[in-house]
N, C-alpha and C positions, 0 to 999 in steps of 0.2 A: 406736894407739888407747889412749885411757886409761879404764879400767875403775875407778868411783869407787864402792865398795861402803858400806853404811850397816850397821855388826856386826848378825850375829843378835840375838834378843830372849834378856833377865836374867829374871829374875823383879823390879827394881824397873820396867822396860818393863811387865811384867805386871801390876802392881801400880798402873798412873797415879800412877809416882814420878818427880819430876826427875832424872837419873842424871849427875852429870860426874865428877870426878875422885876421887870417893869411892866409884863403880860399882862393878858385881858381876862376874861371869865368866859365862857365856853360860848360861844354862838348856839343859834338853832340847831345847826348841823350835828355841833359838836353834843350836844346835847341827844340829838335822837340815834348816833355813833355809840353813845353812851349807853342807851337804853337798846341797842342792838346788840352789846357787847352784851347785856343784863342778860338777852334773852339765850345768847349763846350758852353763857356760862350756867343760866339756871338750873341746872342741876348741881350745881358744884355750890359745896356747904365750907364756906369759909373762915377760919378758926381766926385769922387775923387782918386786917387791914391797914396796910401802913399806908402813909402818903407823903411825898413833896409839899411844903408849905405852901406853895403857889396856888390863887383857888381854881384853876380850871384842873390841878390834878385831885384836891379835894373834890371837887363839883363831881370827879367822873368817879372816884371810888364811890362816893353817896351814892351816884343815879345806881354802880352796877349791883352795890350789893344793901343796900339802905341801912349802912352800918356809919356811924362815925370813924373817921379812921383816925389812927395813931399818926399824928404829924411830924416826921421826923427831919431838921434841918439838915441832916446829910443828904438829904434826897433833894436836898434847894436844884432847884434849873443852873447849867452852867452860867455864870455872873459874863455879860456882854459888855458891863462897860459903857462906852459911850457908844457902843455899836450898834445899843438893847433898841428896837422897832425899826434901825433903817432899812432898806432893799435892800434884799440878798445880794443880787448883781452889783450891788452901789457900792459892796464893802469891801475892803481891802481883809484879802486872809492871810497868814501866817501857817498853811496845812490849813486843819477843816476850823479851826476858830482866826475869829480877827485879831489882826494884827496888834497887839498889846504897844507897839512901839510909834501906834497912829491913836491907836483908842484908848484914853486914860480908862484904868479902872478892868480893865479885861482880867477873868480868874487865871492862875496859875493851873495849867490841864494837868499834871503831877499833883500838885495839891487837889485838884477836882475828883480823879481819878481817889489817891490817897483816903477821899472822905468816904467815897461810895463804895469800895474796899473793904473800908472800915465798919462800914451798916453792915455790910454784905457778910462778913466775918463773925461779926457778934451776933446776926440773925442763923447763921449754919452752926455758931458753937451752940445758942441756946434750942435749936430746933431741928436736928439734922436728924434726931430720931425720933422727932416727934411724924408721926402719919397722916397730921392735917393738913391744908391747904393754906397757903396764906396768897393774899394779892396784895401788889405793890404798882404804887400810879405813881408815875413821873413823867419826864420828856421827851425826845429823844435822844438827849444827851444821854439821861440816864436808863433809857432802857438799853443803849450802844453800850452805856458801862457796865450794868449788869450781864449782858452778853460776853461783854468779855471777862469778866469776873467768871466763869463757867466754861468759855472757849479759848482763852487765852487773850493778851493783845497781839492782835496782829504785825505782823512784820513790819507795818510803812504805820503803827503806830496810831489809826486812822478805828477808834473803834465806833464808830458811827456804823462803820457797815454792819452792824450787829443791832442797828437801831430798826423800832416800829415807826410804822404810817400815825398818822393821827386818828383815834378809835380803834388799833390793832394791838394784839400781846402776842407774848411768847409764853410759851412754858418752859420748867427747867425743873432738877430737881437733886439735894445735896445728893453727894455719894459718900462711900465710904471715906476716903479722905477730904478735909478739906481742901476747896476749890485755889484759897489763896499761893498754891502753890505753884500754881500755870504760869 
């Protein structure tokens, strides 16, 4: 089983701020989010733990499972740009990210997509018969992308709807073929 966690809540979460690569470290909230997830999950014996380099998705593997996790840059937060902490309401979008032709610096969503893909791919070739558990903490960029890595991208292209709350996961789990072909 893959257990795809979305970090506790910052205070720029609290705050209806854009949060990527320039984010905070988990609030109180997000913090005792974390330690609710702990207690959901505690029975579940975790063989691996990966995480997004950002530390509030670090912060939240640590609280759930008291393991170090594996930091892997593919799982980085989608890159905002000059977009990274302004008001949701304040930004100009382009679909569900800002407008790259207003905001210097904004990731390429093909290439963002492409990276977590790419995690997503070498995690089911080297693990799809394995019968442990792993969890994986990101944003909700990246749990939207892991969801559609498994469900497909949707039609309008939009895989955010496939995204967790802040302190929420999903499960998922390989099947017989690989997922990359949706």
């Amino acid at each position: 089983m893959i257990y795809v966690v979305r970090h506790g809540e910052t205070d720029l979460n609290k705050e209806g701020r854009l949060q990527g690569r320039m984010g905070l470290p988990l609030n109180e909230k997000g913090k005792q989010q974390a330690r609710e997830m702990k207690e959901m999950l505690k029975t579940v014996q975790f063989d691996l733990v990966f995480s997004s380099p950002q530390e509030r998705a670090v912060q939240t593997a640590e609280i759930i499972t008291n393991l170090e996790p594996i930091v892997d840059s593919r799982l980085d937060v989608f890159d905002l740009g000059e977009a990274d902490q302004s008001k949701k309401e304040e930004v100009k979008l382009k679909g569900a990210i800002p407008d790259p032709t207003i905001y210097k610096g904004v990731e390429d969503i093909k290439s963002y997509v492409g990276r977590i893909f790419d995690f997503m791919v070498q995690l089911e070739e080297q693990y799809k018969s394995n019968s442990g558990n792993i969890l994986i903490t990101g944003h909700r960029c990246t749990t939207g992308c892991i969801g559609a890595y498994f469900k497909g991208i949707p039609e309008d292209k939009n895989i955010l709807c496939y995204s967790s709350n802040n302190g929420e996961f999903k499960i998922y789990t390989f099947k017989e073929e690989l997922n990359v072909h949706r």
